[in-house]
N, C-alpha and C positions, 0 to 999 in steps of 0.2 A: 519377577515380582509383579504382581498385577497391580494397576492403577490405583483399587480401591485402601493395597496395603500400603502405599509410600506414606513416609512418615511427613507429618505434620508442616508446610512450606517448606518443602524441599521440591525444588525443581525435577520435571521427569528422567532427567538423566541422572540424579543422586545428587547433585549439587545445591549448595543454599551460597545469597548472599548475607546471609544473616546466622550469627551465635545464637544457641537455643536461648543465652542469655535474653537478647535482646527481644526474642520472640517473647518472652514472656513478660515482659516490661510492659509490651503493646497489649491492648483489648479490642481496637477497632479493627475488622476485617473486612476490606473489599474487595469484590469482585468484580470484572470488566470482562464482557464478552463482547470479542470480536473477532468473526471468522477471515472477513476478505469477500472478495478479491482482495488482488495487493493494491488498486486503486483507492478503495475503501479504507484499507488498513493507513495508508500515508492520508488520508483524509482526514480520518479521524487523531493523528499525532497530535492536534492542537487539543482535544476533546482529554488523551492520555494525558498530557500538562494542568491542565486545566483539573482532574480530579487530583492526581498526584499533589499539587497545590494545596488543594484545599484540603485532603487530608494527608496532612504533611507527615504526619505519625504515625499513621495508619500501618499495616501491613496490605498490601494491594495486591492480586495476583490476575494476572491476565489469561483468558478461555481463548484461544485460536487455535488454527491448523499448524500443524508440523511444517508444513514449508515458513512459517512465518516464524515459529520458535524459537530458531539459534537468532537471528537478528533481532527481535524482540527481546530477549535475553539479555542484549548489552544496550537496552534505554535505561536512561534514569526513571520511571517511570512505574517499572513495577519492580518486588521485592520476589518474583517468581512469575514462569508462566507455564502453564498448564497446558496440555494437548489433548484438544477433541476427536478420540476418533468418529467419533458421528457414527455410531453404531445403529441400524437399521430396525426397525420398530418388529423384528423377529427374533434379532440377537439380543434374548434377553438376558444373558450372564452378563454381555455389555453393557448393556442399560443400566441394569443394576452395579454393576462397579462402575458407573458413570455416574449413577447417583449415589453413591457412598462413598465418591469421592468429591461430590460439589454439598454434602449433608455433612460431611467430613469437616469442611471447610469453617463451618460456622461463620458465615458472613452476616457483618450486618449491615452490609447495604451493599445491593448488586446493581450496576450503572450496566444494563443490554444496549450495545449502542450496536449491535446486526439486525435489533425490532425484526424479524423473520416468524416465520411462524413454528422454524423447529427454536430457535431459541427464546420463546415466549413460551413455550411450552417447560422449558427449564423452571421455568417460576414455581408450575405446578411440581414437578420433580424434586424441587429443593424444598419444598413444605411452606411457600409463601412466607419469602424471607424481605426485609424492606427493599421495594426495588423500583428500579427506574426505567421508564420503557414503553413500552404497548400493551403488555398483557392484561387483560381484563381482570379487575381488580386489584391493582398494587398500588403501591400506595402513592406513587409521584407518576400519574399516570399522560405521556404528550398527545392529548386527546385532542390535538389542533386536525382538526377536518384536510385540512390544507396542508400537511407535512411531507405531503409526497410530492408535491411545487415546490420543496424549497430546495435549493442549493445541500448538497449533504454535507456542507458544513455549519453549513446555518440551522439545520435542521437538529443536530446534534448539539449546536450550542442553545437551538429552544428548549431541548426537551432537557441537557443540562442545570439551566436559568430555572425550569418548574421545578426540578431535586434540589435548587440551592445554589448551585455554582453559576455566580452571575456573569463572569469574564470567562470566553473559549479564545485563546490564541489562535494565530496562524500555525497551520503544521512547519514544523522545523526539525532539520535532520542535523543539525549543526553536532548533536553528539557522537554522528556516528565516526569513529577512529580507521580508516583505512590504509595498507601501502598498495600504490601501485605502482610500484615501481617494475614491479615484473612485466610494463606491458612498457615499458623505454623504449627497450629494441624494437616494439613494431612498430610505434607513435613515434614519432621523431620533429615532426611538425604541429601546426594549427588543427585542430581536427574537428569535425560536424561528427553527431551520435548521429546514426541510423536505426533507428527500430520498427524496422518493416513488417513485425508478426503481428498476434493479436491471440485470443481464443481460436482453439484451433476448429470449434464449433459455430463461430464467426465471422466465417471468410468474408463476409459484405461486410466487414468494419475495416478490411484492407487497402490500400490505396493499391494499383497494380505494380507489381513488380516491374515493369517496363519503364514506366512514370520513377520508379525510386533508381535505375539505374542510368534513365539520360540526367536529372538532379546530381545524381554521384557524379558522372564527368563533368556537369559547369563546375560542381564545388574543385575540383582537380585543375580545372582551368582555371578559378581564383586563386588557387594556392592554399588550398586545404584538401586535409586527406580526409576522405567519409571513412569514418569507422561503424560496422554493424554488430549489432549487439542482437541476441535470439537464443530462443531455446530449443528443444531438437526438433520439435515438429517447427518448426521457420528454417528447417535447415534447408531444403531444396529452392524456398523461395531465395536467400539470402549466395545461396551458393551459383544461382541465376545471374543475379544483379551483381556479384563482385567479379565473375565471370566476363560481365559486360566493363567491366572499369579496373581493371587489372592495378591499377592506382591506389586502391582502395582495403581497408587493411579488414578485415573478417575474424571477430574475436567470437563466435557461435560457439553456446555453450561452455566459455571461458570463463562470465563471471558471476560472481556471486551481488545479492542484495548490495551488501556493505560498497562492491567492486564498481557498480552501478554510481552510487551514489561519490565515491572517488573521481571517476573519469565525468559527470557530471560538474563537480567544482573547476575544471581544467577545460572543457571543451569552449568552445567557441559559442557555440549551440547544440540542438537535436531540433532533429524532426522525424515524428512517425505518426503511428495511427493511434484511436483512442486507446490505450491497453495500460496497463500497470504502469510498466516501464518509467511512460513517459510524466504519472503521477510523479512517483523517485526521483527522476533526473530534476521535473518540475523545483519540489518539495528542497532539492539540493541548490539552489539557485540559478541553474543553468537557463538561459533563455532558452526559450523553445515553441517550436511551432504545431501545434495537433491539429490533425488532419481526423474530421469528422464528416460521415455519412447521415442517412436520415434517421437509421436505429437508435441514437442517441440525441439527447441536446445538452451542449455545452453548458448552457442556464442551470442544467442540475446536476452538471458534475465534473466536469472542465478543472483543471489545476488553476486556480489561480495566482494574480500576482502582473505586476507593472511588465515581466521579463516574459510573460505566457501570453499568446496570440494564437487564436484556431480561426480555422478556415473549414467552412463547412458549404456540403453541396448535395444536391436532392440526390445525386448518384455519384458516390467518390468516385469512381471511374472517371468520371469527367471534368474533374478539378482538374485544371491545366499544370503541367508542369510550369512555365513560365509565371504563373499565379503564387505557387509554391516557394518560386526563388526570388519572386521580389522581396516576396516578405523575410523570408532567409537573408537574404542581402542587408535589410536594416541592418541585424545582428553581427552581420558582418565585416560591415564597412566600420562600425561602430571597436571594432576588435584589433585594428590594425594604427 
């Protein structure tokens, strides 16, 4: 079944949370485009709350990528979420069931919180429907000159404030339902998250792998076991560093989003480089530590929160490990 034929808020795999009753009760339709990173996507949870709120009635369906889908799928937050294949300005049969499937939708009011220049361009695709965002001429347009200095949560709760919705929360994962008990037998102690990868386009946002594996043995020498978490391109880096610390428990390509955010509420801390992850673990309560280069600055995009501390140096390379574990060490003394 192509995209364009699924029947009316039903999720792309056939599923609805909702009785066609109930669908028809409703009139208000929203729509929330957001692609990612997954950094972005846990940024923006307080911005998800925040419209969910205010249209409490509504029917709301969220625009992202397939990797984001099934976990997005169990927020309170939308009534359905939609997958963008991001079809290529060649692939026109795509396009068009992309757009007869967002014309399908009948929304009336679309909150772009990816402001990108392929999803500005959905405004035009959809027939300029009421909407929230960048695109030149809509109707709640965040024409703040300055919006690209702001923190991207602030920035989301400005452009929010100009559509109406005057309170953005803090992101909060406290919905998400996990068991981890599957990972007992290899946890058995105190444990620090590792997340040593990053984009694998990225390699100057990584701390070195040398630096994460003498880190892995003081934590062993405290009395905690470093667990590393990665996906398959960090698989060599990661299989390096636990190589070096045999101590050390190595769950690469073990877990999923939800799995993430379980071993967060449990760990002691984490510490890794700027990347998703460490958003998740952030967003789960876990204290933790990000490790930033000069590609980025933490001012606009850093996890926040009382429990988050980054540490930033004009060449990550050269962030000392000993620099690394002091700050690790509050967390930890703090945990015993």
């Amino acid at each position: 079944m192509s995209v364009a034929k699924l029947p009316m808020w039903l999720n792309q795999d056939g599923s609805s949370h909702l009785s066609m009753e109930r669908l028809e009760e409703r009139q208000r339709r929203v729509l929330v485009i957001k692609f990612g990173a997954l950094g972005d996507l846990v940024q923006a949870m307080g911005s998800f709350s925040a419209i969910r709120l205010y249209h409490a009635t509504a029917l709301i369906v969220l625009l992202t990528r397939k990797s984001y889908a099934h976990f997005m799928r169990s927020s309170p937050y939308f009534d359905a979420v939609w997958v963008d294949e991001r079809p290529r300005v060649w692939q026109m049969h795509s396009l068009f069931s992309l757009r007869a499937m967002l014309r399908g939708g009948r929304f009336s009011r679309v909150y772009d919180l990816q402001t990108s220049d392929r999803s500005s361009c959905y405004f035009w695709l959809m027939g300029q429907p009421v909407w929230s965002g960048v695109s030149r001429g809509c109707a709640y347009p965040h024409a703040n000159p300055n919006r690209n200095s702001l923190h991207s949560i602030d920035r989301q709760a400005e452009q929010l404030a100009i559509a109406g919705i005057p309170v953005t929360p803090a992101p909060d994962l406290s919905w998400v339902r996990v068991d981890n008990t599957r990972f007992h037998n290899l946890i058995q102690e105190r444990f620090v998250l590792f997340v040593t990868g990053g984009a694998s386009h990225r390699l100057h946002k990584r701390w070195p792998a040398e630096h994460y594996a003498a880190l892995a043995v003081r934590i062993t020498q405290g009395g905690c076991t470093p667990v590393f978490v990665g996906r398959r391109h960090d698989g060599p880096q990661i299989s390096k560093i636990t190589a070096d610390c045999p101590r050390s428990v190595n769950l690469f390509e073990q877990t999923t989003l939800a799995d993430l955010v379980g071993l967060g509420r449990n760990a002691v801390a984490a510490v890794g480089n700027d990347t998703g992850p460490m958003h998740l673990l952030a967003a789960s309560g876990c204290p933790c530590v990000v490790l930033y280069g000069p590609s980025s600055d933490p001012s606009l995009c850093a996890p926040r929160g009382h429990h988050v501390i980054t540490l930033r140096c004009s060449h990550l390379a050269d962030l000392p490990v000993a620099a690394v574990e002091a700050v690790l060490a509050g967390f930890l003394e703090g945990a015993f």
